[in-house]
Backbone bond lengths (Angstrom), bond angles and torsions (degrees), N, CA, C in turn:
res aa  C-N    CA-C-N  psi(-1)  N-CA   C-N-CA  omega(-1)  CA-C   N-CA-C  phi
1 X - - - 1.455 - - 1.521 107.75 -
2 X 1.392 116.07 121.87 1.539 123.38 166.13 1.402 120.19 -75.04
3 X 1.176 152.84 119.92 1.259 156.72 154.04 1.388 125.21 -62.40
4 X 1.164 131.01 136.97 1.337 96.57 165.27 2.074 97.50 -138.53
5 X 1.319 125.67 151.29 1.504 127.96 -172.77 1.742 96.73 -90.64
6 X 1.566 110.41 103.73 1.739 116.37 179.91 1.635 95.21 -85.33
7 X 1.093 122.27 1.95 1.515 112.04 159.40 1.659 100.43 84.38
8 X 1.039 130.11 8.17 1.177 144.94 -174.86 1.429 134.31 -136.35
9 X 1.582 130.82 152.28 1.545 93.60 154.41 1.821 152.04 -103.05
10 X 0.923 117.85 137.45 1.458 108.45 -163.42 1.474 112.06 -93.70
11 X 1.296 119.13 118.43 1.535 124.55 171.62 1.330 118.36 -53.99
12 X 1.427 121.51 62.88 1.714 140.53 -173.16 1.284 89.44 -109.91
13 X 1.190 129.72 -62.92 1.752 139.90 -160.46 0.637 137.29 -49.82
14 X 1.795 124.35 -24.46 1.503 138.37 -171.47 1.192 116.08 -75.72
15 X 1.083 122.21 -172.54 1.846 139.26 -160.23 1.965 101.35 -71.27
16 X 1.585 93.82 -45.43 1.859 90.30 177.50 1.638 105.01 -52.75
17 X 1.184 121.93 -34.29 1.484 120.69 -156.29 1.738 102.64 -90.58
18 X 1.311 100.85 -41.11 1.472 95.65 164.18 1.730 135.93 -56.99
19 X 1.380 102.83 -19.21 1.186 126.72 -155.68 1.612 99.21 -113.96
20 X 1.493 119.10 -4.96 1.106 114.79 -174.19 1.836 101.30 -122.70
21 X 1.409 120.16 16.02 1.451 133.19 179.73 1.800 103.67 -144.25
22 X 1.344 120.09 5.07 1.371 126.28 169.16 1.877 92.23 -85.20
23 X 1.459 82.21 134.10 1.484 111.33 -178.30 2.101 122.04 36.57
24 X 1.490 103.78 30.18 1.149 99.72 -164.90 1.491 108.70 -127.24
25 X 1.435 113.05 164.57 1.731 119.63 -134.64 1.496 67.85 -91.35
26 X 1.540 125.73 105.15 1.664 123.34 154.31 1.235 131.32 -75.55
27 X 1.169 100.65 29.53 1.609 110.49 164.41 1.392 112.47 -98.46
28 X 1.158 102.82 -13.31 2.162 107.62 157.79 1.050 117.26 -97.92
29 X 1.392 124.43 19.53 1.524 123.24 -179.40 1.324 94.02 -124.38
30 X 1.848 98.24 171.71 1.432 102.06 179.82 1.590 108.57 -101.42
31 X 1.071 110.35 150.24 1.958 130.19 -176.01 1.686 91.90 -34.65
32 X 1.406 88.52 119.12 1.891 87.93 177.18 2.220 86.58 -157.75
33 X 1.215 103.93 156.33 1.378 130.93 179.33 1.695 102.71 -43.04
34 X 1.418 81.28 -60.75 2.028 97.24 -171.34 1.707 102.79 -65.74
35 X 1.285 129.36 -17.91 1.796 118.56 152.00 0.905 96.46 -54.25
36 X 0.959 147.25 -67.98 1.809 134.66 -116.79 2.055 93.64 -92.89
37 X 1.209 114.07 -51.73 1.452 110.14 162.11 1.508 120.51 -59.95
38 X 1.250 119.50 -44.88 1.664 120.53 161.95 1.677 106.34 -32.82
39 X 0.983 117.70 -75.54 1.555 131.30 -177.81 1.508 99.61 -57.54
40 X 0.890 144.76 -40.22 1.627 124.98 -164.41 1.579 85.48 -92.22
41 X 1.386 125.39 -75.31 1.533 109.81 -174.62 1.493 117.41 -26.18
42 X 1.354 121.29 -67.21 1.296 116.84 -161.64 1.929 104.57 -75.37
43 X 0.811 116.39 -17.51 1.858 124.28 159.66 1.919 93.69 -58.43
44 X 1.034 96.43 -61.73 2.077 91.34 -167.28 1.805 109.46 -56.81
45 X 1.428 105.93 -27.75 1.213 111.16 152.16 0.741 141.54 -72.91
46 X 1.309 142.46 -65.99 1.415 145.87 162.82 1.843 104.18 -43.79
47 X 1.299 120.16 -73.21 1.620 99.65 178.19 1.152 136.64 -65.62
48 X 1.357 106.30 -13.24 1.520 113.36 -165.20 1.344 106.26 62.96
49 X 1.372 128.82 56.12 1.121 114.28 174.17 1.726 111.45 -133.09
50 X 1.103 141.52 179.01 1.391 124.83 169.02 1.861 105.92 -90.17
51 X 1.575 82.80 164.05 1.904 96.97 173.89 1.253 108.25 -138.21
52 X 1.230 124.37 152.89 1.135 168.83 119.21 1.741 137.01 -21.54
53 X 1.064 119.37 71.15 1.728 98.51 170.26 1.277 103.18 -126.80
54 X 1.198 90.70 117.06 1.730 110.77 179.25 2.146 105.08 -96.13
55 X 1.575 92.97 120.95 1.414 92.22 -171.12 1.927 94.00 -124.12
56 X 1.530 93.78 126.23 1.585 103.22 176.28 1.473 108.04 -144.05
57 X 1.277 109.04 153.83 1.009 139.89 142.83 1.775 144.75 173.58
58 X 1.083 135.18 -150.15 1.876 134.91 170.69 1.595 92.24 -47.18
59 X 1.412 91.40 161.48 1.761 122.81 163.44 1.228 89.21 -50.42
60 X 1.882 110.37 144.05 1.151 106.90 147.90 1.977 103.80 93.59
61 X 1.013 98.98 -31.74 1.379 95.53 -178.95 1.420 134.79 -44.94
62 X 1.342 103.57 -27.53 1.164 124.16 -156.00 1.840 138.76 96.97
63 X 1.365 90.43 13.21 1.721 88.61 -166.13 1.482 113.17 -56.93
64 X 1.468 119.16 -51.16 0.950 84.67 173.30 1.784 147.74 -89.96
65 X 1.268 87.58 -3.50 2.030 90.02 156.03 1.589 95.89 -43.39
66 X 1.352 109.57 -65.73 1.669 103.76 -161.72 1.648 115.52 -38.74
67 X 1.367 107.38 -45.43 1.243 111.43 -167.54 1.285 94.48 -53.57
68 X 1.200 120.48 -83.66 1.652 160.15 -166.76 1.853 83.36 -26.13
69 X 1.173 125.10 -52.75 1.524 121.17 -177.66 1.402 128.88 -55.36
70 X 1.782 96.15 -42.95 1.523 108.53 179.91 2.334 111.28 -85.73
71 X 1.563 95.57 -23.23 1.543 86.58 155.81 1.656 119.03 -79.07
72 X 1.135 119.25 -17.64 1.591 121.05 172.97 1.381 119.38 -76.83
73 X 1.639 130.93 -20.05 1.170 150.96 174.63 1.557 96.38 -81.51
74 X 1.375 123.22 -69.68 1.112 135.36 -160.70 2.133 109.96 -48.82
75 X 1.592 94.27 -43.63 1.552 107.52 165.96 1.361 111.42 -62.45
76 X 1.032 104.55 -39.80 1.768 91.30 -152.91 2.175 85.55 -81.73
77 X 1.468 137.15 -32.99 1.164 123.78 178.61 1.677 112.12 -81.39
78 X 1.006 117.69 -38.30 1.600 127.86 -167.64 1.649 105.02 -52.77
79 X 1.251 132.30 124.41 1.262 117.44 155.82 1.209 107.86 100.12
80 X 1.407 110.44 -145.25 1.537 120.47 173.69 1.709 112.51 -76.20
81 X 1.380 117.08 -2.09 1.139 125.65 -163.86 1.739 114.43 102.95
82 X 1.372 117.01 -150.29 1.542 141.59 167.21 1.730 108.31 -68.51
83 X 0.977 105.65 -37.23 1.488 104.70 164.62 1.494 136.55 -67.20
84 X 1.716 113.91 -23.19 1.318 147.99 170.15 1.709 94.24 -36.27
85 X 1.686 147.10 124.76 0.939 123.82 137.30 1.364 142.05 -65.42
86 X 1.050 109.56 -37.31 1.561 144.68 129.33 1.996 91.65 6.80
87 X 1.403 74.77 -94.83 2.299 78.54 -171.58 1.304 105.88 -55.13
88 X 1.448 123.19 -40.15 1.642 102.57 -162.33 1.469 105.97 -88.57
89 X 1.611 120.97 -3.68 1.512 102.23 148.85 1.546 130.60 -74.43
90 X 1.358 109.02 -6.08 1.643 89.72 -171.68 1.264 87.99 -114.49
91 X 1.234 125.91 -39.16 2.020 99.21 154.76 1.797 127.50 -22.03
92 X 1.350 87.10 -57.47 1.497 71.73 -159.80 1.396 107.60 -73.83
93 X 1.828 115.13 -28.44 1.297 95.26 167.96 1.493 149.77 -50.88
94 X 1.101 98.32 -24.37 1.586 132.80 177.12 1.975 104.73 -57.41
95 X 2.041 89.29 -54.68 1.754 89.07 -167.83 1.446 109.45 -77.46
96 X 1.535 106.36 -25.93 1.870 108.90 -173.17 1.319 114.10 -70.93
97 X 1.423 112.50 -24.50 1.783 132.12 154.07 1.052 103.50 -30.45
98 X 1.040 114.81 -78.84 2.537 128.86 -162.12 1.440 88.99 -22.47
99 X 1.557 124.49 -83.55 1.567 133.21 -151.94 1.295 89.88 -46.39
100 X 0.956 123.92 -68.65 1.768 112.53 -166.08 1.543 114.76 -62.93
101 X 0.751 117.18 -38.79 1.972 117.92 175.16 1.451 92.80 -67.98
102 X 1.279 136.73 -38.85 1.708 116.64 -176.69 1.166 118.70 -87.76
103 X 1.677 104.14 1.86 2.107 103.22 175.36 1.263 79.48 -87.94
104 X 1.535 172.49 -101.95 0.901 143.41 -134.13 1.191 146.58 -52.43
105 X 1.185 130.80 -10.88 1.116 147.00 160.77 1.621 138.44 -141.29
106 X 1.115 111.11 38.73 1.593 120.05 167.92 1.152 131.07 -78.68
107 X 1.181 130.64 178.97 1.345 110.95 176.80 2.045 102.05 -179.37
108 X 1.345 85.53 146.84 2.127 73.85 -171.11 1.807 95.25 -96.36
109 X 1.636 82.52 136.52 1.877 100.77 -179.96 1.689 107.53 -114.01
110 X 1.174 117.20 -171.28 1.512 119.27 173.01 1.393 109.03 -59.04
111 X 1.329 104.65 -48.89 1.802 118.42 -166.96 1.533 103.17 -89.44
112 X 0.932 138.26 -25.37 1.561 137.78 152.58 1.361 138.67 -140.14
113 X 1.198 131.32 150.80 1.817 127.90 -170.22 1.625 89.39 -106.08
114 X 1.437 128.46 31.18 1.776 107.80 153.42 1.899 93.25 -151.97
115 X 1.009 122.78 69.05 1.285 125.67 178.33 1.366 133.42 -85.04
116 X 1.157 121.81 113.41 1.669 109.61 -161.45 1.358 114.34 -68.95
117 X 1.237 127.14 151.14 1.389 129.23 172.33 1.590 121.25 -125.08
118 X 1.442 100.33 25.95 2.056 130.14 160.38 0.690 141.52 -110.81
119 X 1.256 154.59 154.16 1.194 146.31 160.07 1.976 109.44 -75.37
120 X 1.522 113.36 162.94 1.260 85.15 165.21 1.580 86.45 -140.94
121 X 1.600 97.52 175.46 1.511 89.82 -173.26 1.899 98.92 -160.52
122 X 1.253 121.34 127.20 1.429 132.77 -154.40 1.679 97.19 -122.66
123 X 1.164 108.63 135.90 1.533 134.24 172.99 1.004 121.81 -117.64
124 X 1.793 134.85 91.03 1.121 146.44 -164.80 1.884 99.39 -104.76
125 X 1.476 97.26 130.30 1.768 93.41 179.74 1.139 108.54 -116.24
126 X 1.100 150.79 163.77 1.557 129.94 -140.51 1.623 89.70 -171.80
127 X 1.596 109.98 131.74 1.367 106.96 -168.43 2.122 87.91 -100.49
128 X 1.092 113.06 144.35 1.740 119.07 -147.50 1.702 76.89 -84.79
129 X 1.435 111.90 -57.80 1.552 110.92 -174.30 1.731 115.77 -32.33
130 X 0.991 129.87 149.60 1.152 124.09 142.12 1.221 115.68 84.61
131 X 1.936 109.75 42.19 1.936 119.00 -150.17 1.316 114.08 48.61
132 X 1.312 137.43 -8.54 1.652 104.29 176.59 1.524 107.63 124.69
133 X 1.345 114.53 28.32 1.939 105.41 -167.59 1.104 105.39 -68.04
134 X 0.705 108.55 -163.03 1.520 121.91 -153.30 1.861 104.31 -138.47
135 X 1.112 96.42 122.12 1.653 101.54 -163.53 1.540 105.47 -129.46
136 X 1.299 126.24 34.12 1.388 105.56 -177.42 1.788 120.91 133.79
């Protein structure tokens, strides 16, 4: 999946869109963020195995919106859903994280004045029972 940052925001994100890539064969849908978590969640389910989504690219790209989208997808299906306390604590721990991981290493470039200069990398553990909550 290509991304691209329109510098704006686009009404893709909301609950219809979540609700329209929850549990569904996305190979009839069009290339959207919430596939690519659709498919790895329901893969960690069905195999029991772990996944992977590795999201890169330039300043500015957007990575972490991306992230921040596919943990917001991941809450609102995982578990009991958006209601789960369970998910929306380790969500948010995850998002209230970013600010502090980017005071350490930013830096202003041509293409942006807050540019990361890390990688970051998130470990979600997911209890398999019960759709997939999210434990940690």
């Amino acid at each position: 999946l290509v991304i691209a940052n329109p510098f704006r925001w686009l009404q893709i994100y909301d609950s219809k869109h979540i609700n329209k890539y929850k549990g569904a064969n996305v190979k009839d849908l069009p290339p959207h963020i919430f596939a690519v978590a659709e498919v790895a969640f329901r893969q960690m389910l069905l195999e029991e195995e772990k996944q992977c989504i590795i999201i890169s690219g330039e300043s500015g790209a957007g990575k972490t919106e991306a992230a921040k989208q596919i943990m917001t997808y991941i809450a609102a299906i995982s578990g009991s859903g958006g209601n789960d306390r369970a998910v929306t604590k380790v969500k948010d721990i995850i998002l209230d994280s970013n600010p502090a991981l980017e005071a350490f290493g930013n830096a202003m470039t041509v293409r942006n004045n807050n540019s990361s200069r890390f990688g970051k990398y998130f470990e979600i553990k997911f209890a398999l029972a019960n759709g997939g909550t999210p434990r940690g």
